[in-house]
C-alpha positions as CSV (number, residue, x, y, z in Angstrom):
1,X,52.1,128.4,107.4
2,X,54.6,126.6,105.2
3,X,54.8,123.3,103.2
4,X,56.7,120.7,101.7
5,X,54.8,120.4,98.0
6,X,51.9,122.7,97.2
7,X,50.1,121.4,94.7
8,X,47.5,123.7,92.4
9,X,44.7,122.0,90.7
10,X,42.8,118.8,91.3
11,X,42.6,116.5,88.7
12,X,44.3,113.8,87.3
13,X,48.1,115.1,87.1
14,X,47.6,116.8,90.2
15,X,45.8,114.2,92.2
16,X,49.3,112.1,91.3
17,X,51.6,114.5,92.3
18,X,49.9,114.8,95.3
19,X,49.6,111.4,96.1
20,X,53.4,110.7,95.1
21,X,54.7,113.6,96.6
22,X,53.1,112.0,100.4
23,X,54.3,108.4,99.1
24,X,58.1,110.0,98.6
25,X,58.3,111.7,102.1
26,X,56.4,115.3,101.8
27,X,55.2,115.4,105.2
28,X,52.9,118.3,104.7
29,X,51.3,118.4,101.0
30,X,48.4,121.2,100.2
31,X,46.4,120.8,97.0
32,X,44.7,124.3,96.1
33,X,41.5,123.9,94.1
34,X,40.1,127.0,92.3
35,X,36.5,125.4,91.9
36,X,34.3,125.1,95.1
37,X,34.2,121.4,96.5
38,X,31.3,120.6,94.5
39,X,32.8,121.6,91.1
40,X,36.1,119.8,92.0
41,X,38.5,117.4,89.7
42,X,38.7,120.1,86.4
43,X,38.2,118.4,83.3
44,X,39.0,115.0,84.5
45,X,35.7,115.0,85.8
46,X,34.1,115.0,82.8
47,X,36.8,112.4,81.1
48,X,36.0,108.8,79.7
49,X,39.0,108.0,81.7
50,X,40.4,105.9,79.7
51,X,44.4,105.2,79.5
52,X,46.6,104.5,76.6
53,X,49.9,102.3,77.8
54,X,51.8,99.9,76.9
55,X,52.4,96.2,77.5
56,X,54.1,93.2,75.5
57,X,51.9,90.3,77.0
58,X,48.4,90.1,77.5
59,X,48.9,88.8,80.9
60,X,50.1,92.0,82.0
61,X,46.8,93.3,81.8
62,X,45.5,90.6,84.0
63,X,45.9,92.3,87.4
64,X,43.4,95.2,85.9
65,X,41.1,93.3,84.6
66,X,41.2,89.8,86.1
67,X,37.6,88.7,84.3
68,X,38.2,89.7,81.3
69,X,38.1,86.0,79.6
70,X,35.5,85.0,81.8
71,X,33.6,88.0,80.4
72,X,34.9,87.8,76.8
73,X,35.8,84.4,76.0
74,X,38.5,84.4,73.1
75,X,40.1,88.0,75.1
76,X,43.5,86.5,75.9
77,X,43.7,85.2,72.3
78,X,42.2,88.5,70.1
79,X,43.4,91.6,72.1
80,X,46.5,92.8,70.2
81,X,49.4,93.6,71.7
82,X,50.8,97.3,72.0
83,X,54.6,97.3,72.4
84,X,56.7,100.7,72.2
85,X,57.1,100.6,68.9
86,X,53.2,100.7,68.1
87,X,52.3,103.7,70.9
88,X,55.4,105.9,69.5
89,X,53.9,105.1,66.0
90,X,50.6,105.6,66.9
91,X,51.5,109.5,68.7
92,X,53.9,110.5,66.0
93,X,51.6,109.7,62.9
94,X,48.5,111.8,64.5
95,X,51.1,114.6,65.5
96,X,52.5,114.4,62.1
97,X,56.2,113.5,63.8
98,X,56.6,116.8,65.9
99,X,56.1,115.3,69.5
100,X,58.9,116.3,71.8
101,X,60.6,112.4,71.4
102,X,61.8,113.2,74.9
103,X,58.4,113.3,76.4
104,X,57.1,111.1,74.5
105,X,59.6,108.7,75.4
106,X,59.5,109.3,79.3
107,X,55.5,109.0,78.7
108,X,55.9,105.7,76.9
109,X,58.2,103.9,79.0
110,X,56.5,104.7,82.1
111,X,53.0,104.1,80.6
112,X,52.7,100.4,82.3
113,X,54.5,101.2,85.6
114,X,52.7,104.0,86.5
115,X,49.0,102.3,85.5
116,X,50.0,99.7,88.2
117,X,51.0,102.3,90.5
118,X,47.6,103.9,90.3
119,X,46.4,100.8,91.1
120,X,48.4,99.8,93.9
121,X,49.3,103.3,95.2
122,X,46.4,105.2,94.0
123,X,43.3,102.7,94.6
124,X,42.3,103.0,91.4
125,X,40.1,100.0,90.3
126,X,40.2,99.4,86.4
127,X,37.8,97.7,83.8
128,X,37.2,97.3,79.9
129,X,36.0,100.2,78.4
130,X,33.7,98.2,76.3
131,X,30.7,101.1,75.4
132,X,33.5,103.2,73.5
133,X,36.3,100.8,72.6
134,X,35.1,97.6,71.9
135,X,33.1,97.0,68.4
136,X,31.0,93.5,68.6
137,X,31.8,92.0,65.1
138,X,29.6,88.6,64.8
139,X,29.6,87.2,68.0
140,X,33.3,88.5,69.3
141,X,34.4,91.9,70.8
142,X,37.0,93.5,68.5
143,X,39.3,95.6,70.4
144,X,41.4,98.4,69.2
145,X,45.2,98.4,70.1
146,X,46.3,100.2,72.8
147,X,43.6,102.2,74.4
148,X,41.3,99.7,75.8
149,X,40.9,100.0,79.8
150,X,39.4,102.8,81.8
151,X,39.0,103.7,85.2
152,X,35.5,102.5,87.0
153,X,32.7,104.7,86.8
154,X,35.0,106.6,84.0
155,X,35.9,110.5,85.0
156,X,34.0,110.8,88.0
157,X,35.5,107.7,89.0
158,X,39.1,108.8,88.8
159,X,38.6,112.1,90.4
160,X,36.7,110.8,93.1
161,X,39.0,108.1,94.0
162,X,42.5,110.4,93.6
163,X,41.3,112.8,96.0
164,X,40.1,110.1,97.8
165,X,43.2,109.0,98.0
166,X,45.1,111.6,99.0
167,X,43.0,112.5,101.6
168,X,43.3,109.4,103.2
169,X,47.5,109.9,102.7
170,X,47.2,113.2,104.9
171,X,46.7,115.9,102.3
172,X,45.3,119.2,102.6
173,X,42.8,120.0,100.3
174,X,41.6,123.5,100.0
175,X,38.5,124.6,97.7
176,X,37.4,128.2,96.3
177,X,41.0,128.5,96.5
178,X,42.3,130.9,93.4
179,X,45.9,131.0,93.0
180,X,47.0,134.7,91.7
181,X,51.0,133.8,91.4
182,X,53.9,132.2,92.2
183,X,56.4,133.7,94.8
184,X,60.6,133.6,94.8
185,X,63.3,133.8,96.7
186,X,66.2,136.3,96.2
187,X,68.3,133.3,94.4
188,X,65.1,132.8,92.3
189,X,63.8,129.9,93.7
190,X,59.8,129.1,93.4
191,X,58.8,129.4,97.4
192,X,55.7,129.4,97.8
193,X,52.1,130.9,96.3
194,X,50.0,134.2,96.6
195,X,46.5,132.5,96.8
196,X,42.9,134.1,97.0
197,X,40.1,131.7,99.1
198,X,37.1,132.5,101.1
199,X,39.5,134.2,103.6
200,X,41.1,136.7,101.6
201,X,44.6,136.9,99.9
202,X,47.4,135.3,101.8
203,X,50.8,133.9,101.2
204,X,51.4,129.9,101.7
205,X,55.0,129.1,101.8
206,X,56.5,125.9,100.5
207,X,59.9,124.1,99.2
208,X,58.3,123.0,96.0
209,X,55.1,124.3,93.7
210,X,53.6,121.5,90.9
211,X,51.4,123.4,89.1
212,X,48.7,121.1,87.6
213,X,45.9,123.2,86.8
214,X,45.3,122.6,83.3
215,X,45.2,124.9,79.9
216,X,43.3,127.6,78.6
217,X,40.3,126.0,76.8
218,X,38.0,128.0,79.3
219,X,39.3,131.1,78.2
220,X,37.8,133.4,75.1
221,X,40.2,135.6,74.9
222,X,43.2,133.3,75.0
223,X,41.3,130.9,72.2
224,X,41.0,133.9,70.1
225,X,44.0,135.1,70.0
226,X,46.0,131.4,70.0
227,X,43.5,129.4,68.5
228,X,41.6,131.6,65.6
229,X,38.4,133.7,65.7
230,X,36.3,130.7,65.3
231,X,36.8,129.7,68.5
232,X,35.9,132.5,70.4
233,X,32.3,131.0,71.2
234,X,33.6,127.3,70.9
235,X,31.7,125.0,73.6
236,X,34.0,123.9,76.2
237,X,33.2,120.1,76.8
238,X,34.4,120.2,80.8
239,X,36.1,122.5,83.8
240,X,34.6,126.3,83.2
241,X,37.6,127.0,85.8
242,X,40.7,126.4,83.0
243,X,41.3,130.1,82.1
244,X,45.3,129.6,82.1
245,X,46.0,130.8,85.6
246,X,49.4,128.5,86.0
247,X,50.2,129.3,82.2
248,X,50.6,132.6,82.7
249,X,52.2,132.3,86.3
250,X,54.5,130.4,85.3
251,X,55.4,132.2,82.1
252,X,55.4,135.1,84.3
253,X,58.3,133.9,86.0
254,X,60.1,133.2,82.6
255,X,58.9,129.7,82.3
256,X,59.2,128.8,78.1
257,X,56.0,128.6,76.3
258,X,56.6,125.1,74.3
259,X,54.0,123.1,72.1
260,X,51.9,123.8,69.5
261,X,49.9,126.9,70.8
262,X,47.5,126.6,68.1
263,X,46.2,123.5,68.6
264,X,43.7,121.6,70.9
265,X,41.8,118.3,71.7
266,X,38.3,119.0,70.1
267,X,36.1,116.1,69.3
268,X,32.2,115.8,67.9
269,X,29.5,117.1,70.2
270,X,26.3,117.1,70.2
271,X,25.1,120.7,68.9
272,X,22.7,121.4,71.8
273,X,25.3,120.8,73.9
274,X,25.5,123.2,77.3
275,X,27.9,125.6,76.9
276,X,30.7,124.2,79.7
277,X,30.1,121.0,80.8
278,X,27.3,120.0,82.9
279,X,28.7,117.1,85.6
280,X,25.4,114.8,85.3
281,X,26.3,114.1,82.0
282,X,30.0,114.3,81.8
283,X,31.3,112.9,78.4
284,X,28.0,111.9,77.0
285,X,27.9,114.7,74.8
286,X,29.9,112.8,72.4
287,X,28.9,111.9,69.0
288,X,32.0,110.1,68.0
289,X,30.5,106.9,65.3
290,X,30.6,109.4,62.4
291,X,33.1,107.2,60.8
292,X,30.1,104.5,60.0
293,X,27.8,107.5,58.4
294,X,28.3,110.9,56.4
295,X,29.2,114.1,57.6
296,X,27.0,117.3,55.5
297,X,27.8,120.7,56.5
298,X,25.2,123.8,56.6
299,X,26.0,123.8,52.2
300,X,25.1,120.6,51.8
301,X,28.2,118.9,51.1
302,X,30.9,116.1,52.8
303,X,33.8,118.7,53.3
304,X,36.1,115.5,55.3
305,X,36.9,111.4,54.8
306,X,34.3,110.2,57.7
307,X,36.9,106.7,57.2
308,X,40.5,108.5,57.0
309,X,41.1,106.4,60.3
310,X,39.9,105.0,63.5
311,X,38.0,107.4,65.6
312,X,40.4,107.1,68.3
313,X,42.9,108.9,66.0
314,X,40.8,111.4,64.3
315,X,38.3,113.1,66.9
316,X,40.2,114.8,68.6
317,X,41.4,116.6,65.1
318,X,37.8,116.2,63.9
319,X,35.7,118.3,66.3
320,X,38.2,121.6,65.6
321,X,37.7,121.2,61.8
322,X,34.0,121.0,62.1
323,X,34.0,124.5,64.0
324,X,35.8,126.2,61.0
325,X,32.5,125.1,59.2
326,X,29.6,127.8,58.2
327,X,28.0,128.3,61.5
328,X,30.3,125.6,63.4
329,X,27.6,123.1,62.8
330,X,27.5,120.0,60.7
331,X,24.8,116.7,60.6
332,X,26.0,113.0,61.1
333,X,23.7,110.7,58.6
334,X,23.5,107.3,59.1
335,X,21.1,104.6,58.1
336,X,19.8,101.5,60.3
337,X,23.1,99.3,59.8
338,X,25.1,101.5,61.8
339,X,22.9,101.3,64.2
340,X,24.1,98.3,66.5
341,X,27.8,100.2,66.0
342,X,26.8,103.5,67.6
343,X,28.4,104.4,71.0
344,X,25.7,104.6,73.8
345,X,26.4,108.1,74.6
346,X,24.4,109.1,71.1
347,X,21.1,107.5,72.6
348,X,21.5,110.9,75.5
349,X,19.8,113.2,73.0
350,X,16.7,112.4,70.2
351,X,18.2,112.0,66.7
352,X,16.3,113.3,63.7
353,X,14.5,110.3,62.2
354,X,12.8,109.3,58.9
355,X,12.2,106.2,56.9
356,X,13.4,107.9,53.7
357,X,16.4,110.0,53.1
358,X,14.8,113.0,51.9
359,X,12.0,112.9,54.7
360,X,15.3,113.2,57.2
361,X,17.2,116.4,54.7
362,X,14.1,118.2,55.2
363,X,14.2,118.3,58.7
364,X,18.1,119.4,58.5
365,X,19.1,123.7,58.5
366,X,21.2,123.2,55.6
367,X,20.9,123.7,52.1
368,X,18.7,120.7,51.4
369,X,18.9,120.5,47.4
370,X,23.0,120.2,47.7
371,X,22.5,117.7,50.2
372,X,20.5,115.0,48.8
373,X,22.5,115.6,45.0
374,X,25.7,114.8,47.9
375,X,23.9,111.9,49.3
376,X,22.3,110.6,46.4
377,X,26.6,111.4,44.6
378,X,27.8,109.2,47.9
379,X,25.4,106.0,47.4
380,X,26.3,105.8,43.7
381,X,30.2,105.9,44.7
382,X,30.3,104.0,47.7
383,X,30.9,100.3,48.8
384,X,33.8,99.7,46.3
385,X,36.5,97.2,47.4
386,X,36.1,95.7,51.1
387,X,34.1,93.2,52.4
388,X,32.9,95.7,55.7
389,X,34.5,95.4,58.9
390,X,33.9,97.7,61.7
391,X,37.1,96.5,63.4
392,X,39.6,97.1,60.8
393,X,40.6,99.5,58.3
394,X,38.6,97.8,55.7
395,X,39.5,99.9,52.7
396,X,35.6,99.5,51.8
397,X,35.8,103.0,49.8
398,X,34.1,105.7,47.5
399,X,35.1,106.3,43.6
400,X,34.6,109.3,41.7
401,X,33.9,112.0,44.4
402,X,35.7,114.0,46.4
403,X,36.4,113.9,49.3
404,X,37.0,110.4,49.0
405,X,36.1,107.9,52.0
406,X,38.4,105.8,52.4
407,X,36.9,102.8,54.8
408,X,33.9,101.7,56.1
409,X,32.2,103.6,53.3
410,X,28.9,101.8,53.4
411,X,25.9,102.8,50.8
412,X,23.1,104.6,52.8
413,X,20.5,102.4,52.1
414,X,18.9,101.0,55.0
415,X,15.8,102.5,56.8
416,X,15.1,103.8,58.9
417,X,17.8,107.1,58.5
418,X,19.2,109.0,61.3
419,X,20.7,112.3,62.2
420,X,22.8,114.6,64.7
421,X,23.5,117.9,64.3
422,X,26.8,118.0,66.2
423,X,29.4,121.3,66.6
424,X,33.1,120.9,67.7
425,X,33.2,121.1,71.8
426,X,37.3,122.2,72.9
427,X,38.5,120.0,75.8
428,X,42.4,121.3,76.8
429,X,44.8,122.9,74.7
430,X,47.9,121.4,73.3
431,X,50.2,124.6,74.3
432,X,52.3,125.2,77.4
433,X,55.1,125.3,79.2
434,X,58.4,123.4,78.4
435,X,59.3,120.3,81.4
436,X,62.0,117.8,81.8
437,X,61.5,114.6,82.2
438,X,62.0,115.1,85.6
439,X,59.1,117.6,85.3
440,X,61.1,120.7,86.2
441,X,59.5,123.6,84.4
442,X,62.4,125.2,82.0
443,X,63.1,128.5,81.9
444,X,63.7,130.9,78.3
445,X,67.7,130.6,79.3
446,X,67.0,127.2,78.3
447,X,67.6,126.4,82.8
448,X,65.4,124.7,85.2
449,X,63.5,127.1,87.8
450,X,64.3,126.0,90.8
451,X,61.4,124.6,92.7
452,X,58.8,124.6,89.8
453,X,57.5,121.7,88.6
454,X,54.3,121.1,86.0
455,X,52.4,118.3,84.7
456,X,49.4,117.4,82.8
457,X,47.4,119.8,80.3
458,X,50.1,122.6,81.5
459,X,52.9,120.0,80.0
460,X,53.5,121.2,76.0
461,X,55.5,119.4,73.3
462,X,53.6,116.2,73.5
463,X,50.3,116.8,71.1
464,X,50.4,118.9,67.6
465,X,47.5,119.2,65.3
466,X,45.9,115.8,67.0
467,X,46.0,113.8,69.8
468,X,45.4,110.2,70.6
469,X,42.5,108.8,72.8
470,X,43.8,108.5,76.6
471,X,47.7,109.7,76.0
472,X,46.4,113.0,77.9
473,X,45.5,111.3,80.8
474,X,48.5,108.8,80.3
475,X,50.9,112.1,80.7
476,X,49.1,113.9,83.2
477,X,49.7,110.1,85.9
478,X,53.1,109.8,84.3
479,X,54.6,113.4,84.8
480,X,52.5,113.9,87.9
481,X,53.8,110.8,89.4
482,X,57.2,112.6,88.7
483,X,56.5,116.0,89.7
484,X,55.6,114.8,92.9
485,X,58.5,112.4,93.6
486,X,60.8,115.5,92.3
487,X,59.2,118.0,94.6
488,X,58.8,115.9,97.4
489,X,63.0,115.7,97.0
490,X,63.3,119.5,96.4
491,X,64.5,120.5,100.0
C-alpha cells in the first residue's frame, strides 16, 4: 500500500504535520506510532503544554482566552507584552547566543500564526496556565512574559485532541508500529519506510516521510556516550519509547547531526520519582519553586544561585547540574513564607517537615554538620537590598558567601521548615538533525534529501546548554505545521 505523507511518531510535531499535511491536500496520510494505543502521544503526553509565542497587543490573545479579565480583573492592563525582540532575547541569553538564528527566526515569526491555527485547524482549546506561571502578589496575578497560556487539561490535553483531530481529518493511525528505516529510490529519494507492527515486517510506500519521533532521552547508551557517565541511570521524566530510532535513520541516510549533542532539557524532580514517566501523574513530578528556598547537596553545601533567574529560564539547565551532584541528589529547603508561592505539583509527594531547622537537617542523607553551618552562613548573609517580590527580579540578595544568591534571597526564618529531596529527571535532548526552514532534513553535502522532512525533538540547532519553558513545544507546531504543508507538496 502506498501514501502521500507517512508520518512517524505521535506527538506534538507529528500530530501537526499530520494534521497539515490532510489540510494541504495529502489524500492518504499514515501516522506510525511505536508505543501501543494506550502509551500513545511520546513525551507530549506528559508535557505542561504550555506555548511560548509572540504577540504585540494583548488583544491578540483574546480569541484564546476570551475570560481572562472577567477572571483576572486588571489582565488586559498588567500582562506584559512579548514582541520579537524579547522572545529572540529571551532564547539567545539561555542558549548563550548559539541558536541557529535561522530557526530561531522561522520559530519566532510563526509563533502567533501557528497558535491560531492550532486553534482553528487543530481544535485546540487554550487557557491561562495559572498553577505554574502566574505568582499572586497581594491581591493581583503577576504574569511572566511570554510563556503564559497552555493547552486544556495540559499534555494529555494536547495529545488527545491532535490525534483527535487527525482522526476526524481521515488519517491513519497505526499503534505497536516500530519503524526500523527509511527506504530510497535509485535517484535517492526518501520513498517510503521498513516498519515492524503486530503483523510482521513490511514495506509502506509513500511520496514524503516527516519523521517526528522525538530524541534519545530514553536511551542509556546514547546518554552515556553524548551526554556524560552521569547520565547513564538519569530518570527520564516521559515517553520510555524515545531511543533515537529516526536519529539514527535518518543519519543513516547521511542526514547531518546539528545541535548541541551534549545537551538536554532536564529540570528538578522529585527524587522518588518512577523511573520513566508514569501517565497518571504526568508533569507532577516537578519540583520547580527552588528559586524561593535553598538548594544543599549530599556535602552539605549550596553548590548553585537558587535566584540567578526566573525558573522558566533556569530548569531546564538546573535539573542536569543537579545530576552531576554526589549521588545525583540534592534537598530544596524552604521555610513557611514560601509556602503560598509553591507550584501545586509539590503537594503530589509528602515534604520532610519540622518546626526548627535542625529538627528538618536531621531528617536529610547528607552531611548534616556542613549543612546547618551553610544554613545558619545563608541566614546571616541574606535579605540584603530588595524589598521581596516574587514577580520580579528583585535583586533581594546574599553578601559574603559563595555562591551568591542573587534574588529572592529571603532569610529562612519562618516555621514551620520544609524539604524535597529532588534528582535531575532528562526530558528530550537538544541534538539532531540539521532542517530548513522548510523542514527539509539536510544532508552532510550540505543538500536537501529529497522527500525527508523532520520536526520537533528530532529538529537540532535551536537549544544549547538551556532551553526556555514552551519554545520546544512552540517548534515542534511550527516546523510540524511546515513539514506537513512541504510533504504534502512533495509529489
Amino acid at each position: 500500500m502506498s501514501y502521500d505523507v507517512i508520518i512517524v511518531g505521535a506527538g506534538n510535531a507529528a500530530g501537526a504535520a499530520a494534521v497539515s499535511a490532510r489540510e494541504h491536500g495529502a489524500k492518504k496520510v499514515l501516522m506510525l506510532e511505536k508505543a501501543p494505543q494506550a502509551q500513545r502521544g511520546g513525551n507530549t503526553y506528559f508535557s505542561g503544554a504550555i506555548f511560548r509565542f509572540v504577540f504585540d497587543k494583548v488583544a491578540q490573545l483574546d480569541r484564546f482566552i476570551p475570560d481572562a479579565e472577567k477572571e483576572y480583573p486588571g489582565f488586559h492592563a498588567d500582562v506584559p507584552l512579548y514582541p520579537k525582540a524579547a522572545f529572540e532575547e529571551d532564547l539567545l541569553r539561555v542558549t548563550e547566543g548559539r541558536s541557529d538564528r535561522t530557526l530561531l527566526n522561522t520559530m519566532i515569526d510563526e509563533s502567533y500564526d501557528t497558535t491560531c491555527w492550532m486553534q482553528s485547524v487543530g481544535k485546540h482549546h487554550f487557557e491561562l496556565a495559572r498553577s505554574v506561571m502566574g505568582l499572586k502578589v497581594g491581591n493581583k496575578i503577576k504574569w511572566p512574559r511570554g510563556a503564559i497560556l497552555r493547552t486544556i487539561h495540559e499534555g494529555v490535553g494536547l495529545s488527545e485532541t491532535w490525534l483527535a483531530t487527525a482522526e476526524s481529518m481521515g488519517v491513519e493511525i497505526r499503534y505497536e508500529s516500530h519503524v526500523l528505516e527509511l527506504t530510497q529510490n535509485s535517484m535517492g529519494r526518501v520513498n517510503g519506510v521498513v516498519v515492524r507492527g503486530p503483523k510482521g515486517v513490511e514495506k509502506i510506500e509513500a511520496n514524503a516521510v516527516v519523521l517526528g519521533c522525538g530524541g534519545f532521552e530514553t536511551n542509556p547508551e546514547w546518554r552515556t556516550r553524548y551526554l556524560g557517565q552521569e547520565w547513564g541511570h538519569a530518570k527520564v521524566r516521559g515517553s520510555n519509547f524515545n531511543y533515537g530510532d529516526g536519529l539514527r535513520m535518518a543519519m543513516d541516510l547521511g542526514a547531518m547531526p546539528w545541535g548541541h549533542w551534549g545537551g538536554c532539557h532536564a529540570t528538578p524532580i522529585v527524587a522518588e520519582a518512577p523511573d520513566y514517566g508514569v501517565r497518571n501523574m504526568t508533569d507532577k513530578t516537578n519540583r520547580l519553586s527552588y528559586p524561593f528556598g535553598v538548594m544543599l547537596n549530599m556535602e552539605g553545601k549550596r553548590w548553585i544561585d537558587e535566584g540567578a533567574d526566573f525558573n522558566p529560564f533556569t530548569y531546564a539547565k538546573y535539573g542536569g547540574l543537579i545530576l552531576k551532584q554526589t549521588a545525583g541528589v540534592v534537598y530544596q529547603i524552604f521555610d513557611s513564607k514560601a509556602v503560598e508561592l509553591f507550584e501545586p505539583r509539590y503537594w503530589s509527594s509528602e515534604p520532610l517537615k519540622s518546626d526548627t531547622l535542625e529538627g528538618l537537617v536531621k531528617q536529610m542523607k547528607l552531611d548534616q554538620t556542613q549543612a546547618m553551618k551553610t544554613l545558619n552562613e545563608y541566614n546571616a548573609a541574606a535579605a540584603h537590598g530588595g524589598p521581596f517580590n516574587p514577580a520580579a527580579l528583585d535583586k533581594l540578595h546574599t553578601e559574603g558567601i559563595t555562591p551568591v544568591k542573587t534574588n529572592w534571597a529571603t532569610k529562612l526564618d519562618a516555621p514551620p521548615y520544609y524539604s524535597w529531596a529532588v534528582t535531575g529527571g532528562i526530558t528530550f535532548t537538544f541534538g539532531g538533525i540539521k532542517v530548513n526552514p522548510q523542514a527539509q532534513v539536510i544532508s552532510t553535502g550540505w543538500k536537501p534529501i529529497d522527500g525527508l522532512y523532520a520536526c520537533g525533538e528530532m529538529v537540532g540547532g535551536l537549544f544549547h546548554y538551556n532551553y526556555a519553558l514552551g519554545s520546544g513545544l512552540m517548534s515542534g507546531a511550527v516546523f510540524g505545521r511546515i513539514a506537513g504543508r512541504q510533504a504534502a507538496g512533495n509529489k
